[in-house]
Structures are given as structure tokens and as C-alpha cells.
N, C-alpha and C positions, 0 to 999 in steps of 0.2 A: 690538127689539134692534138695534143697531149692525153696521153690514155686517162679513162677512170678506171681506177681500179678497185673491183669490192672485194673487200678479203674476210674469209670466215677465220676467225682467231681460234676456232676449235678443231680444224680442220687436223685431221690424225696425224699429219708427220708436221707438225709447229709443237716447236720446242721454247724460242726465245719470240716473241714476237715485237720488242724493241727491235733487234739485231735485222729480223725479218721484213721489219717495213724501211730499215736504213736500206737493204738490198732492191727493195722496191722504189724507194728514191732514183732510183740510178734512170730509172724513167720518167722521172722527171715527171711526174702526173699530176694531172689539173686536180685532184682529189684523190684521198684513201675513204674509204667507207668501209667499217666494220660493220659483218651483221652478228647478229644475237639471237637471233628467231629464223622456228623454219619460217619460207616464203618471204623472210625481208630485202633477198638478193633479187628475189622479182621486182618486189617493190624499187629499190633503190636504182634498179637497171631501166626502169619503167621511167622515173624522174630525171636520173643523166642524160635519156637522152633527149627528152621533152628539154631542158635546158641545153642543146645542143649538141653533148659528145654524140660522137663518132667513133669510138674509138675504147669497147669494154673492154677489160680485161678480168678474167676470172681467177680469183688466189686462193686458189680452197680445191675442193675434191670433186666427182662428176654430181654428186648433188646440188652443188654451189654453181655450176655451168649451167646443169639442167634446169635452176632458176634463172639464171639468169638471159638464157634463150629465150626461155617463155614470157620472161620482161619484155624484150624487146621484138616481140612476134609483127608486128605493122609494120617494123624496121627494117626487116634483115637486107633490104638492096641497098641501105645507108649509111651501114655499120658496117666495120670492121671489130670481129672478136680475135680475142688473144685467152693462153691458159698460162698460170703458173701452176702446176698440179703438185698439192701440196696434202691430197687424203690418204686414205690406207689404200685405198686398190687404184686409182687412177687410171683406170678402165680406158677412156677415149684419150688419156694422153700417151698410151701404146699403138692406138691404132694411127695416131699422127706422130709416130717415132719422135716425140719431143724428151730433151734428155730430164735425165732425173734431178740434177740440180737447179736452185734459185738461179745464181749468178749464169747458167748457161742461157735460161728462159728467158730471162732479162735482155739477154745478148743477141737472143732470137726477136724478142721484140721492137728490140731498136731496133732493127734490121729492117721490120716490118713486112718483111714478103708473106704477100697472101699468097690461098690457092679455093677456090669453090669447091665449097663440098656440099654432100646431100644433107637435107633432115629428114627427121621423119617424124607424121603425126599420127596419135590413134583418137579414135573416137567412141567413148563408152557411156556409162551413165556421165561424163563429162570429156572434154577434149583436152588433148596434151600436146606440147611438142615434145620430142625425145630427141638425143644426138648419138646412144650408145646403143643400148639393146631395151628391147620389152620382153619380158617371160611373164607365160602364165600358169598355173598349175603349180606344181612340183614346188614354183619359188618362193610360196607364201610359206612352206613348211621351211624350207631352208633358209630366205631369209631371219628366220625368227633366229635361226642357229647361228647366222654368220654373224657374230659380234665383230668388232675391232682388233680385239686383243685376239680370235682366233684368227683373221685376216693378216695380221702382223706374226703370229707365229708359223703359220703352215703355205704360206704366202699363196702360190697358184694354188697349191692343195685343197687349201679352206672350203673349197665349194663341194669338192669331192668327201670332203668330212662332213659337211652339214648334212649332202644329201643323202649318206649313208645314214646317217642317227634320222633322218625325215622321213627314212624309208619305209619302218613300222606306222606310218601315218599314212602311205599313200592308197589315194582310191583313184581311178582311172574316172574321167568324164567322157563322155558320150559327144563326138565333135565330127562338127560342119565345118568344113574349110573350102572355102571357093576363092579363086584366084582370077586375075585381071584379064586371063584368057579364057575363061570359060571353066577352066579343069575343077573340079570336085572332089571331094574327100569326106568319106564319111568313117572315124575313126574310134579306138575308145583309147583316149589318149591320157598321160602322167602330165606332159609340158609341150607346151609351143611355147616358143621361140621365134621372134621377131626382132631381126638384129640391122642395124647401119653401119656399127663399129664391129669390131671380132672379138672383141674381152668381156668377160664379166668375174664377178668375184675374186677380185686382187688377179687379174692376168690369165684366167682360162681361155684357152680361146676357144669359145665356145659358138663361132663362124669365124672359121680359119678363111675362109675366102670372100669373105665383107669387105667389099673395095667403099668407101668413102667418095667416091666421084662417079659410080657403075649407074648412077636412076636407079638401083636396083636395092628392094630391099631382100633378104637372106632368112628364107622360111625355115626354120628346123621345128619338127614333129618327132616327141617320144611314145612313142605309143607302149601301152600296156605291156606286161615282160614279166620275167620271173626275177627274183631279186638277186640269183646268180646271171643271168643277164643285164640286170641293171648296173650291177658294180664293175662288170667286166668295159662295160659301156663309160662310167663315167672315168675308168681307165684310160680308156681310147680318149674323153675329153682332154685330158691333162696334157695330151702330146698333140693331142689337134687329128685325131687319124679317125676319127667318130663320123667323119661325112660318109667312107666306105661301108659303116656297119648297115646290117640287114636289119638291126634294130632303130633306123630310125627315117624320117623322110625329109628329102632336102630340095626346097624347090628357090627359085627365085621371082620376082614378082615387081609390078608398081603398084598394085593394091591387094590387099588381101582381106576377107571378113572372113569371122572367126562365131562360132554361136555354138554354145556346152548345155550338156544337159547332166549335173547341176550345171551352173553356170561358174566361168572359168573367170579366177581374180588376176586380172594382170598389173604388173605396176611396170613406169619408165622411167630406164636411171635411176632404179630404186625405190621410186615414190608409189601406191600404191593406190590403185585406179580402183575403177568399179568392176563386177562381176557381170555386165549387161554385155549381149551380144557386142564384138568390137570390129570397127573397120580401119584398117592401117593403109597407109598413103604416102609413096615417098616426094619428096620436094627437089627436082632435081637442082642442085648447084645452090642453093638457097642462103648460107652462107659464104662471107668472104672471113676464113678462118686464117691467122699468122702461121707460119708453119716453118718447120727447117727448110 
């Protein structure tokens, strides 16, 4: 069958969006679907495939993916998903080396080779599926900082800037971390880090060794620190050399629970979950994702 494709018309790097869906013609799609709303890509991914596709395609940013996984959660052994990554940071279309261009993506997906990859889900005051990373802590101050227009100026940077100006904000939470082998952790921690992909904020790699096929999902812990050690630290993220540092702890897992005292807000893919104890779970192979 012929892909659906939903496309977010606000998605940070659309410019023409006539010009944009001539390019998406090229695939010849049994339908375009613009959305307008958050949560309409779940919806609309939820209905395609009740009327049959097989075959989504995402034309927007890791927001627009991340709904539209979660559309199609009772699916994933029947579907085949596809990305056009068309937002400001494009976070999991680095960790699947898909090029930057329309016309190349397009050229990828006629092509159609998949490859199975993980998901991953957490579970808080509600349940999520995620395909890139979940942070908690630290990223509710930064998010607030990381607009678009800093994301397109300081490109990997951005995140290293947010967290700098978030810094006069931070308080360490009081954390329990227990992992699928038994191991424990009691910590006073800035950020956890629950990653499947290795990018966040326009291209950090912030789990440089997040394999997309391992079962595994990629624990990073910042624990508490002086603020000269935290800048030196998000230094090392910028280059990916942060796994070495003594400031931080890096484990790997199939499941991990997470419980703060305050309690720790995480969000996935951006979206922003509850503060209630959370338990993460990877989905080995769960989609069939297009891929170069």
C-alpha cells in the first residue's frame, strides 16, 4: 500500500509548504494529512490505520513522530513507519543517519528498506511510548529556555546555553534508582537521563553510545556538583566525551524505576509527563522503521 503521510505545516524547517507537499507527491501517497493541533498526529495515525495503512510516514519534527507512535501503539508488528524530519533539532533522524534533505528522504522511502528498532515506554502519573530520549530534572528548567529560534542559532549548542542560564534554578532531588538486575542507587541527583536514541536538543549527543537495536535502554545520572563542575561537564556533552566524566553515572538496563524526593518531572520527546515515581521499559525490535 502507498504511504500516509501526516505532515505538521509548522514544523521548524518548512519554508514553502505548496513546494513541500509537490516533493511528497513523489510518493505517490494514498493521503496528505495536515495537523494543526497538539495530539492531532496521534489522532490521525490512530484512523489511517483503522482504515488500513500500513505504511505511516512522519513529515514534521520528533514531536510529530512521537505522536504519531503513540497513534499507532496496538500496531507496531503491522506497520511500517517512515520520517521526513522537517523540525529544528531532528534528534532521532540523527540517530538513524537519514539525510537532511526532502528529496533524498523521499528517495529513501521509495526504496522502502526497513530495519527493527527498539521503543521505549515509561510509566508515570500516565504512560507514554518514546522513540528518542526521556530526561528528568534539569530539563524542565531548560526546556523552558530552549525556544526554536535559540535551537536554529547555536544549533548543538542550544542545550549547553539553556542549561547554563537553568543553572541559578537548580535544586538536586533525593533519588532511587533501581535497575532490572537488582543494582540500586540512592542519589541526590540534577538530571536522569533515559535515552533509546543518542540526541537531544538540536544534535547533542547526550548517549553517545545508544544503539537503536541493543534491547538496551542508556541510563545517564547527573548527580549534584558545583556549578564549575557542571559547565565543564556540559562541555564534555557537546563533544560526547561526558560518559568518562566522574561527574556522572552511566549504566545500561531493560527496565529501570526512577522515585525523587521532590518528585522528578520527566517528559518524552519533549512532551511533559507527570512527576510521580516512573518505570521505563525497553520494547526490543518493536518497530519496523525505513532507514538508509
Amino acid at each position: 500500500m502507498n504511504p500516509c503521510v501526516i505532515l505538521n505545516p509548522v514544523a521548524g524547517s518548512v519554508r514553502d509548504l505548496d513546494q513541500l507537499k509537490k516533493q511528497i507527491e513523489r510518493l505517490e501517497p494514498s493521503a496528505i494529512h495536515l495537523t494543526h493541533s497538539p495530539g492531532e498526529a496521534t489522532r490521525l495515525a490512530g484512523e489511517a490505520v483503522r482504515q488500513g495503512c500500513d505504511f505511516l510516514v512522519a513529515a514534521g519534527g520528533d514531536g510529530t513522530l512521537n505522536e504519531i507512535v503513540n497513534g499507532v501503539a496496538q500496531n507496531f508488528d503491522t506497520i511500517r513507519l517512515g520520517l521526513i524530519p522537517l523540525g529544528t533539532g531532528n534528534d532521532f533522524a540523527r540517530s538513524l543517519n537519514l539525510p537532511a534533505g526532502v528529496e533524498e528522504n523521499v528517495d529513501l522511502l521509495r526504496a522502502g528498506k526497513t530495519r527493527e528498532i527498539d521503543l521505549a515506554r515509561i510509566r508515570t502519573s500516565r504512560s507514554r511510548y518514546y522513540i528518542n530520549v526521556s530526561v528528568g530534572g534539569l530539563s524542565e528548567s531548560v526546556d523552558e529556555k530552549l525556544n526554536p529560534e535559540i535551537k536554529r542559532t547555536w544549533g548543538p549548542l542550544a542545550y549547553v546555553r539553556s542549561a547554563a542560564a537553568a543553572f541559578p534554578e537548580l535544586h538536586a532531588h533525593r533519588t532511587t534508582v533501581e535497575l532490572d538486575d537488582g543494582e540500586k542507587l540512592s542519589l541526590d541527583l540534577y538530571n536522569v537521563i533515559v535515552a533509546n536514541g543518542r540526541y537531544v536538543g538540536g544534535g547533542l549527543p547526550i548517549a553517545p553510545e545508544a544503539d537503536l537495536s541493543d534491547k538496551l535502554l542508556d541510563l545517564i545520572l547527573i548527580p549534584k556538583a558545583s556549578t564549575a563542575e557542571m559547565l565543564i561537564l556540559a562541555a564534555q556533552m557537546v563533544l560526547g566525551s561526558h560518559l568518562k566524566s566522574q561527574h556522572i553515572v552511566y549504566r545500561r538496563a531493560r527496565r529501570i524505576w526512577v522515585e525523587a524526593e521532590p518528585g522528578v518531572w520527566f517528559n518524552a520527546d519533549g512532551e511533559l509527563l507527570g512527576n510521580e515515581p516512573a518505570e521505563f521499559e525497553i520494547m526490543p525490535a518493536a518497530l519496523h522503521f525505513v532507514v538508509p
